[in-house]
C-alpha positions in Angstrom: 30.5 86.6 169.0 27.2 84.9 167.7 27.4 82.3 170.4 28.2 84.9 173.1 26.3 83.9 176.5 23.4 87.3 176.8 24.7 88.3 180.6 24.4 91.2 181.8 27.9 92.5 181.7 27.9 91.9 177.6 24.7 93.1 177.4 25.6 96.4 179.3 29.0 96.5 177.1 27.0 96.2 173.5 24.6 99.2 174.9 27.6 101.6 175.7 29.0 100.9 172.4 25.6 101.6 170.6 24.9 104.3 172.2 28.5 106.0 171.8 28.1 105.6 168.2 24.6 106.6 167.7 25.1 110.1 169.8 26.0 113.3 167.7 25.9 116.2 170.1 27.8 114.0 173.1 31.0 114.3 171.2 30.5 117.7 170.6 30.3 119.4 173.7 32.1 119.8 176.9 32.7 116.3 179.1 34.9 117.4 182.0 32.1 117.3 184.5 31.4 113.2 184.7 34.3 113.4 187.2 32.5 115.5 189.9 29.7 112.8 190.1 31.7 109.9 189.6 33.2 109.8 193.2 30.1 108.4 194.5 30.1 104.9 193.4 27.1 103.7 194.4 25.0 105.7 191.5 23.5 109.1 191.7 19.6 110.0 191.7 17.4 112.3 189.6 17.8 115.9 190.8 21.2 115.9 192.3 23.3 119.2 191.1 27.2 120.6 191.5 28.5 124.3 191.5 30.1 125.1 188.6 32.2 128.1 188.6 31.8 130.9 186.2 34.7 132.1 183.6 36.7 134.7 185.4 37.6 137.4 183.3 39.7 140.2 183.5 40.1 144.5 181.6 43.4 145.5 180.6 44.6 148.4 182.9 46.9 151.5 182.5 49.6 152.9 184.1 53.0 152.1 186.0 50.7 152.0 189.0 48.9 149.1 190.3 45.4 148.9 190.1 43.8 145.7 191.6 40.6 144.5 191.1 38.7 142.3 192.9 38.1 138.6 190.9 34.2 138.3 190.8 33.7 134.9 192.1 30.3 133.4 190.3 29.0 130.0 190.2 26.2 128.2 188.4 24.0 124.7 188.8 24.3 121.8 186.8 21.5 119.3 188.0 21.1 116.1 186.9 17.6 116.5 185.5 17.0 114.2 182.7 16.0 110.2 183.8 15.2 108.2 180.8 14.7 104.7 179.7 13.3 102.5 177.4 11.9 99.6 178.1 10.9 95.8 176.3 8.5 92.6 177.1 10.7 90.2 176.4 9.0 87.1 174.5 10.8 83.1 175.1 12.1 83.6 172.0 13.9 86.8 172.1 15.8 85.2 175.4 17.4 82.6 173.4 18.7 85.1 170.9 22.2 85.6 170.5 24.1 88.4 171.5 24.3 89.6 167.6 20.9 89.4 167.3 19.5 90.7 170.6 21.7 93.6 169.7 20.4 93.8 166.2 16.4 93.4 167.7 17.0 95.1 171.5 19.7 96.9 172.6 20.3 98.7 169.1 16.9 100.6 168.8 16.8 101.4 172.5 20.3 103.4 172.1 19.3 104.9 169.2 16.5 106.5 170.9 18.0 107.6 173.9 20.9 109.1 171.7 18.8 110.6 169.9 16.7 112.2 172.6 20.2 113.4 174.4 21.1 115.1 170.9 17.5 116.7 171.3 17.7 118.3 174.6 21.7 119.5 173.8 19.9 121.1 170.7 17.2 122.7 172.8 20.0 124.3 174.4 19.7 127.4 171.7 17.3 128.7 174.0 19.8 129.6 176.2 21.8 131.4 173.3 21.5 135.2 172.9 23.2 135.5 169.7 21.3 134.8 166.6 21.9 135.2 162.5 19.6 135.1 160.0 15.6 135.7 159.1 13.2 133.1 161.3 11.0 131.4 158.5 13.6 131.7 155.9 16.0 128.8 155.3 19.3 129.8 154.6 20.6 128.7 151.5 24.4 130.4 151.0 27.5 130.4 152.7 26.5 134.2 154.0 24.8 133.4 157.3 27.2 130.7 158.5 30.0 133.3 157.9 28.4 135.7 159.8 27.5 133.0 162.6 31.4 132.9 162.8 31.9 136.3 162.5 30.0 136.6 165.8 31.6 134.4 167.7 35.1 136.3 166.6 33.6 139.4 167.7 32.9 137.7 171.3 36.4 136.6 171.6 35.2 132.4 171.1 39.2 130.6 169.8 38.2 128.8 166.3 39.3 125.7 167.2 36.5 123.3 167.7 33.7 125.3 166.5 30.9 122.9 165.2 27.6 124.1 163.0 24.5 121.1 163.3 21.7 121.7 160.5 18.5 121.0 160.1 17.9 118.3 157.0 15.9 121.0 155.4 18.9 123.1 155.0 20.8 120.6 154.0 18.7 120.5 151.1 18.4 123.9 150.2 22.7 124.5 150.6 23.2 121.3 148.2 22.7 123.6 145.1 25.3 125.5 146.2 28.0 123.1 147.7 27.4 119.9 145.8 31.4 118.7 146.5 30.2 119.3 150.4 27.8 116.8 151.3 29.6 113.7 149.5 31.1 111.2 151.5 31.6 107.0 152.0 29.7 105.0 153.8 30.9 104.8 157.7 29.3 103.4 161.0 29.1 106.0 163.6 26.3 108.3 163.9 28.7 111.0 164.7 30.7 110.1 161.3 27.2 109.8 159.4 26.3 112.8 160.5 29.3 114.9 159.9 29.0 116.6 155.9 32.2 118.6 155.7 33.4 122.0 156.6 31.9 125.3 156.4 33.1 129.0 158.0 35.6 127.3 159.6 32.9 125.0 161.7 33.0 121.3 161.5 29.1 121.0 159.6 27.1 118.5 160.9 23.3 117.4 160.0 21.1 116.3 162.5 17.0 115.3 162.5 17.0 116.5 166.2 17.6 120.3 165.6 14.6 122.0 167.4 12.1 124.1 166.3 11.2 127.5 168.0 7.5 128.6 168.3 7.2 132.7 168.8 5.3 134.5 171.2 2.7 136.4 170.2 4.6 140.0 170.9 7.3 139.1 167.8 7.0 141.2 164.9 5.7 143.9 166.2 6.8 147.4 166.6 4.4 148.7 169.7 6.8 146.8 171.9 9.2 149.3 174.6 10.9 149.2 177.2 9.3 150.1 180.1 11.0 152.1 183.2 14.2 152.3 184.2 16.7 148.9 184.1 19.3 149.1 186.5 22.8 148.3 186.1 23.6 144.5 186.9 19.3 143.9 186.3 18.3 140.2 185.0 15.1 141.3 183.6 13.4 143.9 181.0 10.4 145.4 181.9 7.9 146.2 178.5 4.9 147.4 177.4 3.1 148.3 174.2 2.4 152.2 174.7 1.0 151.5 178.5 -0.6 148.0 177.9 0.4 144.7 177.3 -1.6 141.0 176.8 0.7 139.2 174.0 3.1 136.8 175.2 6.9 135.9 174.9 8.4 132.3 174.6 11.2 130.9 176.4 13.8 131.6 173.7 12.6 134.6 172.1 15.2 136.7 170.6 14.9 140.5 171.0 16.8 143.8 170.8 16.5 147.2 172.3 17.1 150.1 170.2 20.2 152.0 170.7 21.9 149.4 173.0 25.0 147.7 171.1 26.8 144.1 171.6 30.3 145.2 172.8 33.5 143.1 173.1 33.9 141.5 176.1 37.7 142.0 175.6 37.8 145.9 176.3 34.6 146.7 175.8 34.2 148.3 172.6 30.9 148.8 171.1 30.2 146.4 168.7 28.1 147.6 164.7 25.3 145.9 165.7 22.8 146.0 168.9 22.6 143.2 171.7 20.5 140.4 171.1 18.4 139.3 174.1 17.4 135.8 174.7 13.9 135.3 176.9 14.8 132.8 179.3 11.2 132.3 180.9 7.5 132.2 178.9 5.3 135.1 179.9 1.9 136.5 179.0 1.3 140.3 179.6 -1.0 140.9 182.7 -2.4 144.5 181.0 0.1 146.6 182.4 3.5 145.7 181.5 5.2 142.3 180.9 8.5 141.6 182.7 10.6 139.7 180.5 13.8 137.5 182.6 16.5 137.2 180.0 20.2 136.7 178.7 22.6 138.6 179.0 20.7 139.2 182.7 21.4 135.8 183.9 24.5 135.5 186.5 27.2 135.7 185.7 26.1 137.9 182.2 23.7 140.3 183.6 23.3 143.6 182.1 26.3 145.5 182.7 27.2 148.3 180.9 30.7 150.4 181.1 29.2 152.8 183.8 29.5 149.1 186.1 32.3 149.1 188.8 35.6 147.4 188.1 34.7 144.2 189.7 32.0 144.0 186.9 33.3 146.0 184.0 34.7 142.5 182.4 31.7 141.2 182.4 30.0 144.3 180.5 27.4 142.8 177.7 25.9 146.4 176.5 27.0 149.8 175.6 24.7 151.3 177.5 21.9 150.2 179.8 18.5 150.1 177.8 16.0 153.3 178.2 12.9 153.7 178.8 10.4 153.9 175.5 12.9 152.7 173.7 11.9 150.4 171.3 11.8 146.5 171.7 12.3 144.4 168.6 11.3 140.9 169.0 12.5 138.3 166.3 10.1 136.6 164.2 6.3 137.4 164.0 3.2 135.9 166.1 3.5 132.0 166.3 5.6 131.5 163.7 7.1 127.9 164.0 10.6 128.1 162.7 14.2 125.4 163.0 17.0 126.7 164.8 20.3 125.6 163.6 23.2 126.2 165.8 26.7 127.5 165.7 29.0 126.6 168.7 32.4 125.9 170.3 32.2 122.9 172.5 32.6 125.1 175.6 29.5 127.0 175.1 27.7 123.3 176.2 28.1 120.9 179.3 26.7 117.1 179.1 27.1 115.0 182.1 25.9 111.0 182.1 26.6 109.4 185.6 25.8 106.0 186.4 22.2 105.4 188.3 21.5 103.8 191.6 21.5 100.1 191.1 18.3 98.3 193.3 20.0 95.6 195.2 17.4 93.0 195.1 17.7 92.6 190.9 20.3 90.2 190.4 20.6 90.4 186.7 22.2 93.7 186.6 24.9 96.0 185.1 25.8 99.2 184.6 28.5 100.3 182.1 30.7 103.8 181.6 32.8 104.8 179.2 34.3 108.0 177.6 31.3 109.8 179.7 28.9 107.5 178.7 26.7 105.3 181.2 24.1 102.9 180.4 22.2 100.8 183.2 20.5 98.3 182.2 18.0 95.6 184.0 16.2 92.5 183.5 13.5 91.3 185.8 10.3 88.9 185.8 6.9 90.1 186.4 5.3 87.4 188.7 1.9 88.7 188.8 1.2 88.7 185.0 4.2 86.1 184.1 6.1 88.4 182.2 9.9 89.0 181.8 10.8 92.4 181.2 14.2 94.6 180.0 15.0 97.9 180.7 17.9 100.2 179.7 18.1 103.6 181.7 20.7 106.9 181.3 20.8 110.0 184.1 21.8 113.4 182.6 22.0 116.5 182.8 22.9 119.7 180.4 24.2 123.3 181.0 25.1 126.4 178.6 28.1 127.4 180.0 28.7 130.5 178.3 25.8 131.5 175.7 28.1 134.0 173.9 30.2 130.6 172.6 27.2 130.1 170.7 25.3 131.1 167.8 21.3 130.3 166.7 21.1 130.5 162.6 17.8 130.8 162.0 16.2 128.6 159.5 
């Protein structure tokens, strides 16, 4: 292969492979999606979207007598949201390289990167996820929490096949003491194979650089937080206030409960031992008066929906009973604390879609490669002003949660 002619074509080939093997969280989440954009040939742009339908679900009814209920037809956006590239001056020298060796000097870094930055945004997904174990600014060193993270994903109906745990390094380190057998393994070549350290809670245990880390808003930790006025049935937002004034804040991804509402199955129901977890999907900052806080479950199709809801909604209920006012509002965490977020997930709880990108018609030395979802263009042009030849490899993605209560944040 050393003596392997640098086109186009191979290089494009060498890129897909690289960055196949050097992407964790591609393989572990849902694919089905590349299909919807890949009936356009000619390449998509930044910003395009499909309608994805939401799960349909359905309550068991009595009786010999029929008792239909309408199907609640909801769809979601996927957009296609995330252009990146990276990009090289290409010296005389490295254009006489080899194939071998450009791949070694060029096309391997550049996949790594953009592999890992795709790992990092399907990891910054947890914000999305309403569900969370564990203390924020304690690492969790046992097999407790995981088992719990599972536990919660049994108690929201999630099947146990392909459940998958990713790590922080840190916790890595800490859990070593306690399963040394675990984290042994041979040497092998893909990321995804690297990256994978056993099993744990029934969750195929990965380990990955690219967790995130969640800051807090300033209104975690404390216990002046309530609700504030009424929230209606079907509402995508929580009103609060801290005894008739607010000025703190709240992060995108801000966990929080209200007192005396549970989790319940979505199954039939049934309240759940422990109260619902809110996730803050939108950063706010309290104007003085109150502070209206959009979150999860309150985004379409898991509003908050309680079993007072009609029948069209009762299968979607995500609380035993709708949140009252001065109740009070626990937010996870304290002010500012910086803290990883490991996550627990089946692979439907996460979309990834890669499409190829619009190629520019007047660059002859082109290509653009796809494979197993994967699509790399890349480009190789001279600069005639400042007599310069330049390379560029670019992807187009986009990322969706698809159901949040297939998911779990462990708290590190």
């Amino acid at each position: 292969m050393s003596n392997t002619i640098v086109t186009p074509t191979v290089v494009a080939k060498e890129a897909i492979m690289q960055l196949k093997n050097s992407c964790v969280m591609g393989s572990l989440v849902y694919r089905g999606y590349e299909s919807k954009w890949a009936k356009t040939y000619e390449g998509w742009k930044p910003g395009s979207s499909i309608d994805i339908k939401a799960p349909v679900y359905a309550r068991v009814k009595t009786g010999a007598t029929i008792d239909v209920v309408d199907v609640l037809e909801q769809s979601t956006t996927m957009t296609l949201e995330y252009r990146r590239h990276v990009a090289h001056r290409l010296t005389s020298e490295e254009m006489t390289y080899s194939i071998d060796k450009f791949s070694d000097r060029i096309i391997k870094p550049a996949m790594v990167a953009l592999a890992d930055y795709v790992d990092s945004v399907l990891l910054g997904l947890y914000k999305g996820v309403c569900n969370q174990i564990g203390t924020p600014g304690t690492t969790p060193q046992a097999f407790l929490p995981f088992a719990l993270a599972a536990a919660r994903l049994d108690d929201h109906a999630v099947p146990r096949d392909s459940r998958n745990l990713v790590i922080d390094p840190t916790c890595q380190a800490y859990m070593s003491d306690h399963f040394k057998g675990l984290f042994s393994q041979g040497k092998v070549d893909k990321a995804i194979e690297q990256a994978k350290i056993g099993n744990l809670a029934g969750f195929n245990l990965f380990v990955s650089q690219n967790v995130q880390n969640h800051t807090c808003g300033t209104s975690a930790g404390l216990t002046t937080n309530l609700v504030d006025g009424t929230v209606a049935e079907n509402a995508v937002a929580i009103n609060i206030d801290q005894n008739g004034s607010i000025t703190t804040t709240v992060t995108q991804g801000d966990i929080f409960t209200c007192a005396g509402t549970y989790a319940v199955n979505p199954i039939a129901g049934k309240k759940l031992g422990y109260l619902r977890q809110f996730v803050v999907e939108a950063a706010g900052t309290g104007d003085g008066t109150d502070l209206l806080v959009s979150c999860t479950p309150g985004v379409a199709p898991w509003n908050i929906r309680s079993e007072s809801a009609t029948e069209t909604y009762l299968p979607y209920q995500t609380v035993s009973g709708i949140p009252t006012n001065d109740t009070v509002v626990s937010i996870a965490g304290s002010a500012s604390l910086v803290h990883p977020v490991n996550l627990a997930f089946h692979k439907n709880a996460f979309a990834l879609a890669m499409v190829p990108l619009e190629m520019p018609p007047s660059v002859s030395w082109k290509a653009q490669m796809s494979e197993d979802g994967y699509s790399v263009r890349v480009i190789r042009d001279y600069d005639v002003v400042n007599d310069f030849e330049y390379i560029r490899f670019d992807v187009l993605f986009g990322v969706k949660v698809l159901n949040p209560f297939m998911a779990c944040r462990v708290a590190g």
